[in-house]
DRENGUMI-971355 format. One line per 10 residues: number of its first residue (from 1); their letters; for each residue x, y, z of N, C-alpha, C, CB. Coordinates in steps of 0.2 Angstrom, whole numbers, plus 5000, padded with zeros to 4 digits. Glycine has a CB too. Example, Ala and Ser with C-alpha at 12.3 -4.5 7.8 and 13.67 -1.06 7.14 Angstrom:
2
1 = AS = 5066,4972,5039,5062,4978,5039,5066,4984,5039,5057,4978,5045 | 5064,4989,5035,5068,4995,5036,5064,5000,5039,5070,4997,5029
//
This chain:
211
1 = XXXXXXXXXX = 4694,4758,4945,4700,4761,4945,4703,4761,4952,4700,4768,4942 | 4708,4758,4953,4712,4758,4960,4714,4767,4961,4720,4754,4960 | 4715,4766,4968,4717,4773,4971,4724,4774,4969,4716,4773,4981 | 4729,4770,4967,4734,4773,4964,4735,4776,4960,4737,4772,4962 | 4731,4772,4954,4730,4776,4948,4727,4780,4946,4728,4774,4945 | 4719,4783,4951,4718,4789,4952,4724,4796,4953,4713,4787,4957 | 4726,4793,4960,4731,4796,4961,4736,4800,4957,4732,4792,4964 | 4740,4794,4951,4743,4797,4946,4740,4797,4940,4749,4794,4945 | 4736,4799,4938,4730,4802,4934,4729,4810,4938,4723,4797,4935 | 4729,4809,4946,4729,4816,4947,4734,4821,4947,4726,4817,4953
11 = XXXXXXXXXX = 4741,4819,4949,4748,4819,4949,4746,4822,4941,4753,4811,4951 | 4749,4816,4935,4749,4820,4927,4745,4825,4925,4747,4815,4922 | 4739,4828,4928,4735,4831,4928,4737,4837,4931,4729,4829,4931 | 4739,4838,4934,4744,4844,4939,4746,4846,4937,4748,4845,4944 | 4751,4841,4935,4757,4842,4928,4758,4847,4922,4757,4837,4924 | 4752,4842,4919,4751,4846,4913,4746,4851,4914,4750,4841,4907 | 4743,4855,4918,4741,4863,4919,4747,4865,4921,4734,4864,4924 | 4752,4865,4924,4757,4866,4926,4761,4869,4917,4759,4860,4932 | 4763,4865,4916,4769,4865,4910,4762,4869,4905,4774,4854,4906 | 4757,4869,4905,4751,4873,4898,4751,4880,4903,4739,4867,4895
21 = XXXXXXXXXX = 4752,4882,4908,4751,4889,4912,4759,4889,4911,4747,4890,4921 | 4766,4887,4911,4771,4892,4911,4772,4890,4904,4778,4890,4916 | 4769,4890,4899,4770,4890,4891,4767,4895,4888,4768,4884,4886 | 4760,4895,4891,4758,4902,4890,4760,4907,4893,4753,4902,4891 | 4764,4908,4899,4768,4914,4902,4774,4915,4899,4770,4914,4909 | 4776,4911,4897,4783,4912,4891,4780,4915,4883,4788,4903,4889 | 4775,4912,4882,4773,4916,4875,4769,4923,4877,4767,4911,4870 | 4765,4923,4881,4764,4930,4883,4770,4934,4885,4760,4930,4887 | 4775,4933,4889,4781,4937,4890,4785,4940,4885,4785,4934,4892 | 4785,4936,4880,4788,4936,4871,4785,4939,4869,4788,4931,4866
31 = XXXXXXXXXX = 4777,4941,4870,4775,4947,4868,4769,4942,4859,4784,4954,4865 | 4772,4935,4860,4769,4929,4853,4774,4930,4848,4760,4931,4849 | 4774,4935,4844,4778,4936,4837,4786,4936,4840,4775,4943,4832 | 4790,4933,4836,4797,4937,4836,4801,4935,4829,4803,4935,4843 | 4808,4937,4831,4812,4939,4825,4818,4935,4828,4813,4948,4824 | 4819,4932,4820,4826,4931,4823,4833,4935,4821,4827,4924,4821 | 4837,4934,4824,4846,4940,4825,4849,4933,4825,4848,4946,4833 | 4858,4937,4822,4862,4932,4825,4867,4937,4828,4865,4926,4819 | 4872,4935,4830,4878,4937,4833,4883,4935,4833,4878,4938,4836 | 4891,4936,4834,4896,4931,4833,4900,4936,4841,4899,4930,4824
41 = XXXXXXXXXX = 4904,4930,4845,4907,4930,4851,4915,4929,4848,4903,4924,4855 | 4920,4928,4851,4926,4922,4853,4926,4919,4859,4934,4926,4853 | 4924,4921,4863,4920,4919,4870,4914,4919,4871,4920,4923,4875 | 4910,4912,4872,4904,4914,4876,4904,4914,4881,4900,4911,4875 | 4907,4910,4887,4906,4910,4893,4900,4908,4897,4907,4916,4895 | 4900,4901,4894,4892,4897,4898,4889,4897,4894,4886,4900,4904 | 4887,4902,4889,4881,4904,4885,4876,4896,4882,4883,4910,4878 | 4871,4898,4885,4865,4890,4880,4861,4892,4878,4862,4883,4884 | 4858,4888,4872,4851,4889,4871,4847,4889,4878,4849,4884,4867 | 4841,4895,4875,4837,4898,4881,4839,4901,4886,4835,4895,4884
51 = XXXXXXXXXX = 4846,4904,4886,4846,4910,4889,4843,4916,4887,4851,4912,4889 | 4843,4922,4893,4840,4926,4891,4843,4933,4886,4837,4927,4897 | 4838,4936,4883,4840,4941,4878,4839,4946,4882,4835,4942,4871 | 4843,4953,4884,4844,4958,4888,4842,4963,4883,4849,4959,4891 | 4838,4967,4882,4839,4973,4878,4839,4980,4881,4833,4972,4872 | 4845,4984,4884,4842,4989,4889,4842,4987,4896,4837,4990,4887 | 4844,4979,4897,4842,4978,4903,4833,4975,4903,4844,4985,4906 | 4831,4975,4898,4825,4972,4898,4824,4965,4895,4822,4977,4896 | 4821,4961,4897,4820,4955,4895,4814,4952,4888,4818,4952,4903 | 4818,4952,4882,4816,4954,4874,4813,4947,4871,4823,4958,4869
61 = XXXXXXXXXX = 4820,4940,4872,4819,4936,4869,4823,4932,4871,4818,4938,4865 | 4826,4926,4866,4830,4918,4870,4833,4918,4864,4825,4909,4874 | 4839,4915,4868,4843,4914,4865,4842,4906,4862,4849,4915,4868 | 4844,4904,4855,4841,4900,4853,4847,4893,4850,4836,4904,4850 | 4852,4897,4850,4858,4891,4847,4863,4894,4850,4860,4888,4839 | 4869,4890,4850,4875,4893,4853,4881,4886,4849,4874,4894,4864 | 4884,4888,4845,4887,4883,4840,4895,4887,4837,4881,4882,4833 | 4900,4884,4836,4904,4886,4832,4900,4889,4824,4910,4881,4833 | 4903,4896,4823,4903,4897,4815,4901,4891,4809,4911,4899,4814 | 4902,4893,4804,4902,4889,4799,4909,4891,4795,4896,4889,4796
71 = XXXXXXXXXX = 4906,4898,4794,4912,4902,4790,4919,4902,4794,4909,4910,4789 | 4918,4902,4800,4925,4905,4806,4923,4902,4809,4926,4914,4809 | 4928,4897,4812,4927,4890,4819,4930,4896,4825,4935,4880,4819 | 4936,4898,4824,4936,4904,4831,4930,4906,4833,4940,4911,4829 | 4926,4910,4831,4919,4913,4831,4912,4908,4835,4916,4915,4823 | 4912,4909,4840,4904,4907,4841,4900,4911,4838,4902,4905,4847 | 4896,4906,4835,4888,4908,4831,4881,4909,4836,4886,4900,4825 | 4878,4915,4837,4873,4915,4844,4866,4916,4839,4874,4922,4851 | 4865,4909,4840,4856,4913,4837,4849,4916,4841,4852,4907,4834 | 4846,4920,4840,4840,4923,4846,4834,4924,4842,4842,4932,4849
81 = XXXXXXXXXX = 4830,4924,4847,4823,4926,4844,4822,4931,4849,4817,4921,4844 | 4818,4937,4847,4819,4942,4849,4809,4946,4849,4825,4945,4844 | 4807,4949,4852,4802,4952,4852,4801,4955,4846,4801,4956,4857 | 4796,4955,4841,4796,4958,4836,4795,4966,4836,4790,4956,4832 | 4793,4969,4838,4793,4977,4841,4799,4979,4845,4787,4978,4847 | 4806,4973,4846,4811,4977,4847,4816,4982,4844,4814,4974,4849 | 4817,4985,4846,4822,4990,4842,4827,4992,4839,4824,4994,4842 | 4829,4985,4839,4838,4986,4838,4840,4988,4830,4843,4977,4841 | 4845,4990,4832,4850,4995,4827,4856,4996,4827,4848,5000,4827 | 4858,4996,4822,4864,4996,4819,4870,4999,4824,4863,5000,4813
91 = XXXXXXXXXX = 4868,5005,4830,4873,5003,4834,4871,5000,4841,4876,5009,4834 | 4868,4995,4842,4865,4991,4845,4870,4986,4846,4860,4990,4842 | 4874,4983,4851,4882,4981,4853,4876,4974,4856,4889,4987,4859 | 4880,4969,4855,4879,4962,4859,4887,4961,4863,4876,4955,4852 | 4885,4959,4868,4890,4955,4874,4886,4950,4879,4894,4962,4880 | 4893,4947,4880,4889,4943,4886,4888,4947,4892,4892,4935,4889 | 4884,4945,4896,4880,4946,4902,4879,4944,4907,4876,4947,4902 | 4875,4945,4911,4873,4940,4917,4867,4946,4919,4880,4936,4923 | 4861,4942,4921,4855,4945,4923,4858,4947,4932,4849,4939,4922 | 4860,4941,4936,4862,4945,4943,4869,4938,4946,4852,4946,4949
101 = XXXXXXXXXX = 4868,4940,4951,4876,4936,4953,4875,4927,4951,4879,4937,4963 | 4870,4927,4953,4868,4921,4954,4866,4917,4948,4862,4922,4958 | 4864,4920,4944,4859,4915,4936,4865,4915,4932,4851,4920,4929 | 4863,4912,4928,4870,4911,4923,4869,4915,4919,4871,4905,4919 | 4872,4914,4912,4876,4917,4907,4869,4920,4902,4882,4911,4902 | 4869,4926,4901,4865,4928,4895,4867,4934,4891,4859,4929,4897 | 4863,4936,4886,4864,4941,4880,4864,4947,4880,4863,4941,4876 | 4866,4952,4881,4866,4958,4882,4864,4963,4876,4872,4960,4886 | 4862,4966,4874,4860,4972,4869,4859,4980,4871,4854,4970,4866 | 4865,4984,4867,4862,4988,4870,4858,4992,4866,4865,4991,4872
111 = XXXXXXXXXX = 4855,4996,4865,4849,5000,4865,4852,5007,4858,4847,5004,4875 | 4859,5006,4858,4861,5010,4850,4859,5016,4850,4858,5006,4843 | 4858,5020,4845,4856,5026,4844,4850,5027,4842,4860,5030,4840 | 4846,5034,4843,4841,5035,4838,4843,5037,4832,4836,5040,4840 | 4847,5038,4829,4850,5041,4822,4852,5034,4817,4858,5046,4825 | 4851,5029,4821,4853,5023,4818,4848,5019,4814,4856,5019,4822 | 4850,5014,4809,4844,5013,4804,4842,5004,4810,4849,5013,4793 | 4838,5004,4807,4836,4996,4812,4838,4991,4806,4825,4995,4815 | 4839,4987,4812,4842,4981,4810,4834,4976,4805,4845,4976,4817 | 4836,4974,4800,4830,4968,4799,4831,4962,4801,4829,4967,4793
121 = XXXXXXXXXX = 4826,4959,4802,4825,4950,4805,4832,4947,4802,4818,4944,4801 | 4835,4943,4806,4840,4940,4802,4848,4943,4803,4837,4941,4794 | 4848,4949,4804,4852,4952,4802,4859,4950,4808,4848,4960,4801 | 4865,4952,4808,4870,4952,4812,4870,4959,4818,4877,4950,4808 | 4870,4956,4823,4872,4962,4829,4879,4962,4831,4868,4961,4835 | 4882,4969,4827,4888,4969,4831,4888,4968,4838,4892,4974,4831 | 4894,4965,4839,4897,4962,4844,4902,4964,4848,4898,4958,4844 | 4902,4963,4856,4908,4966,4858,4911,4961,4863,4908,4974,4860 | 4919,4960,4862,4920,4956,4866,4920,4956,4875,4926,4955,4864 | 4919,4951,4881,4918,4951,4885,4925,4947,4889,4913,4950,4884
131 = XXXXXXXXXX = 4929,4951,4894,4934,4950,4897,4933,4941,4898,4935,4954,4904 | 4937,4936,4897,4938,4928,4900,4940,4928,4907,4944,4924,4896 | 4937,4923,4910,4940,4923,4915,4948,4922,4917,4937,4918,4918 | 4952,4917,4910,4955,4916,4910,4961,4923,4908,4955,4911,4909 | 4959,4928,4904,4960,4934,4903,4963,4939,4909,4954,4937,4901 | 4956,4939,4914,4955,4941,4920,4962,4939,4926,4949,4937,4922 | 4961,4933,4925,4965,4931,4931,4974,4932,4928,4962,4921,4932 | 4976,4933,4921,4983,4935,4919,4983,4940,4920,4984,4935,4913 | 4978,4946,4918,4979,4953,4920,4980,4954,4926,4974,4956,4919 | 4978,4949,4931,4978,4952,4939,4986,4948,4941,4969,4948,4944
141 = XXXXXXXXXX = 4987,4943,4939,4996,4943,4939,4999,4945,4935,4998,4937,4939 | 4998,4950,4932,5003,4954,4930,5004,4960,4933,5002,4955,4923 | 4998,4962,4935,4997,4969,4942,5003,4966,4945,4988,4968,4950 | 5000,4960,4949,5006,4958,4957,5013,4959,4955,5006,4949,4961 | 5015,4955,4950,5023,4954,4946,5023,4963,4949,5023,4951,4936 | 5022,4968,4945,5023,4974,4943,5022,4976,4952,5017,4979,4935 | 5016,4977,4954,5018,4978,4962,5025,4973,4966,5010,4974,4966 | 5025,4967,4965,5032,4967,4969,5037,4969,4967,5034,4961,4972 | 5040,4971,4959,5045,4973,4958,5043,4981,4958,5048,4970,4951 | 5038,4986,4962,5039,4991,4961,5040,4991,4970,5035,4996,4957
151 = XXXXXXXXXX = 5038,4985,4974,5039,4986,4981,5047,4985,4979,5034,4980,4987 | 5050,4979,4975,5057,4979,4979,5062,4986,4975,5061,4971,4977 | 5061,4991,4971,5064,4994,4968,5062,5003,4976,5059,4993,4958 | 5057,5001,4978,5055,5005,4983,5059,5006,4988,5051,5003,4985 | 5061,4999,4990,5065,4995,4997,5069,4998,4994,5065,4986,4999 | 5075,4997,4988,5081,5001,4986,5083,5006,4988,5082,5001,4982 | 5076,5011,4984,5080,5018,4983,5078,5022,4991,5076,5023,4976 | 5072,5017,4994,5072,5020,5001,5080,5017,5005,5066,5016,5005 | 5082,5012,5005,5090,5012,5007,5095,5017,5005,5094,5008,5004 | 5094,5018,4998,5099,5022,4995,5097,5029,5001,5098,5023,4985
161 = XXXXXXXXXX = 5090,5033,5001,5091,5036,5004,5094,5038,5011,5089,5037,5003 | 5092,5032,5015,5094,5032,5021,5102,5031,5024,5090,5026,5023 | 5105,5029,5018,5112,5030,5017,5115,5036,5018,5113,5028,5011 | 5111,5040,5012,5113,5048,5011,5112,5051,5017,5108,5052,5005 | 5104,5050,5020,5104,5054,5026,5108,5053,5034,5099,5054,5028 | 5110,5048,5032,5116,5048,5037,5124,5048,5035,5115,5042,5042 | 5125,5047,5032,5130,5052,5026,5129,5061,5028,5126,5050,5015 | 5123,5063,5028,5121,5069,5031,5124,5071,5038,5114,5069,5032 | 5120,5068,5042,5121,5067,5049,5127,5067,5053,5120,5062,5051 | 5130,5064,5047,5139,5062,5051,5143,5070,5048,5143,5053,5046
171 = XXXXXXXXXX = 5142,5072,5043,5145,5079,5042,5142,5084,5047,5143,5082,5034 | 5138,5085,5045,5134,5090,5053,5136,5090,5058,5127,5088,5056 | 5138,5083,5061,5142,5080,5066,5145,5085,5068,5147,5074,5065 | 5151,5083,5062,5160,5084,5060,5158,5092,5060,5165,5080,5051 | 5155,5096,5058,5153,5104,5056,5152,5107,5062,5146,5106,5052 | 5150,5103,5066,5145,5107,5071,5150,5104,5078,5135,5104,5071 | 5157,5102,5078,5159,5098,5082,5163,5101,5085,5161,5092,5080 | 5166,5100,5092,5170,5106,5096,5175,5111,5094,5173,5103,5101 | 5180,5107,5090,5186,5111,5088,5184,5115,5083,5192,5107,5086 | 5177,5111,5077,5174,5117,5073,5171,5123,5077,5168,5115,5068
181 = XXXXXXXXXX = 5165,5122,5084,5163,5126,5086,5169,5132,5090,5159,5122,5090 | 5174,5130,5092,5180,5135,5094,5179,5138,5089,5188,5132,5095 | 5182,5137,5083,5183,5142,5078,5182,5147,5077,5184,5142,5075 | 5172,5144,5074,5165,5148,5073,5167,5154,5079,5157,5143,5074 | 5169,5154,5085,5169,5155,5089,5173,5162,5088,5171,5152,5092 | 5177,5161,5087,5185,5164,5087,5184,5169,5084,5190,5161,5084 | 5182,5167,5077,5181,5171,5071,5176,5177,5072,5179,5167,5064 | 5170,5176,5076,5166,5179,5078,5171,5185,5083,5160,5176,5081 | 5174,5183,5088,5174,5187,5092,5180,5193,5089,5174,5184,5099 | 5185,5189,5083,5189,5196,5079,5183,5199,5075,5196,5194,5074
191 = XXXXXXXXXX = 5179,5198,5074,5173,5202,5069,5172,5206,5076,5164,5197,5065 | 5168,5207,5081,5166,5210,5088,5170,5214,5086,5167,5207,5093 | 5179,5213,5089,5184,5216,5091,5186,5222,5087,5189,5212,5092 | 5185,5219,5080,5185,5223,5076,5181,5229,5075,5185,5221,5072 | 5173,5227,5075,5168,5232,5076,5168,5238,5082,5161,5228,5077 | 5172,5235,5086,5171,5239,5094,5176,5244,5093,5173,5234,5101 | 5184,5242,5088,5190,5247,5089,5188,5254,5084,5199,5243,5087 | 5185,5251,5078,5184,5255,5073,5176,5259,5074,5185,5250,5066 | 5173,5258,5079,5166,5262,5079,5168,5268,5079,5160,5261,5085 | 5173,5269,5083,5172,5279,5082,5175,5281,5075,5177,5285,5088
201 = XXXXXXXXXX = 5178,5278,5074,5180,5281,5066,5174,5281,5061,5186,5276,5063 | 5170,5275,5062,5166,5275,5059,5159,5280,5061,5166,5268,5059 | 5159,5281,5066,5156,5285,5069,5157,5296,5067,5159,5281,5077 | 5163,5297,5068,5166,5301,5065,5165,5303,5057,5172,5300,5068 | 5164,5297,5055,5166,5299,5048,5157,5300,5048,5171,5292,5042 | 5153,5296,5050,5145,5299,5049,5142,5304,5049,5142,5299,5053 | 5148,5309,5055,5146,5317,5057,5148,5319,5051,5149,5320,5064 | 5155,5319,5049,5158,5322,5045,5151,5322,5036,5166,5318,5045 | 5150,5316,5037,5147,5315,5030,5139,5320,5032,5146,5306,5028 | 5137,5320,5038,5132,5324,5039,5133,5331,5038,5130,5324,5046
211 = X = 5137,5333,5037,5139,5340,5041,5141,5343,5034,5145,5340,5048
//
């Protein structure tokens, strides 16, 4: 045997202890036995066979098809296999997911009630829908639209006031302005003149009421 072919004899050998140790860490992870579930989307968002099954945030089982309906073409059809000792139940919600920023798309489950009856193999997991990007990105221009017509509706009535307050200003002016100030004047000092001629009467009539 040449040294090449040794070589790739040793290479395939790597190999295949390599791919028989991560077959066996995927069937030990799965726990061996599972169950299968379905669920139905209007969105998947990436989702593919062999993503992962979240349950709780915990890692249960794989996703196993990702197909339009049969019954309903709107509806994607998700199929899973699922740890057999999982727990899901009737109020047990499926959404998409994502494990962290970085991995792609997977299945979320939540963890439902204890009061709830468990689901059997097979059975459907309600579902709940998950925002689209393209959803996302409408909502967020309909914010701005509503932000610049409340900025320009802002910019108005701040004019309108600034109108008024100097509309203000300019009467204050005119109120407060010399030939008004004369008067204010004036009038005070017949109020004075008055108080000063009539104190003793007013004065006299005190005693009288004292007395």
């Amino acid at each position: 045997m040449s040294t090449e072919a040794k070589v790739g004899a040793f290479v395939l050998g790597c190999f295949s202890i390599l791919a028989f140790t991560v077959i066996r860490l995927l069937n030990a992870q799965l726990g061996g036995h599972t169950v299968p579930y379905r669920t139905y989307l209007r969105y998947a968002g990436g989702l593919e066979s062999g993503a992962q099954v979240l349950f709780g945030g915990i890692d249960v089982g794989r996703v196993t098809a990702v197909r339009p309906a049969a019954s309903d073409p709107t509806k994607i059809e998700i199929l899973l296999d699922v740890k057999e000792d999982t727990p899901l139940n009737e109020k047990s919600v499926a959404k998409l997911g994502f494990v962290s920023v970085m991995s792609g798309a997977a299945l979320s489950v939540t963890t439902g009630g204890n009061d709830a009856r468990h689901l059997s193999p097979g059975s459907v997991i309600p579902s709940q829908e998950a925002a689209s990007l393209d959803a996302i990105t409408d909502k967020m221009a309909v914010v701005a639209d509503n932000a610049n017509q409340l900025i320009t509706e802002a910019r108005g009535e701040m004019g309108g006031i600034s109108g008024e307050a100097q509309a203000l200003l300019a009467n204050l002016n005119t109120v407060a302005g010399k030939a008004n100030q004369q008067r204010i004047q004036s009038v005070l000092d017949n109020v004075n003149g008055m108080l000063a001629s009539d104190r003793p009467k007013i004065d006299h009539l005190i005693d009288e009421l004292n007395t």
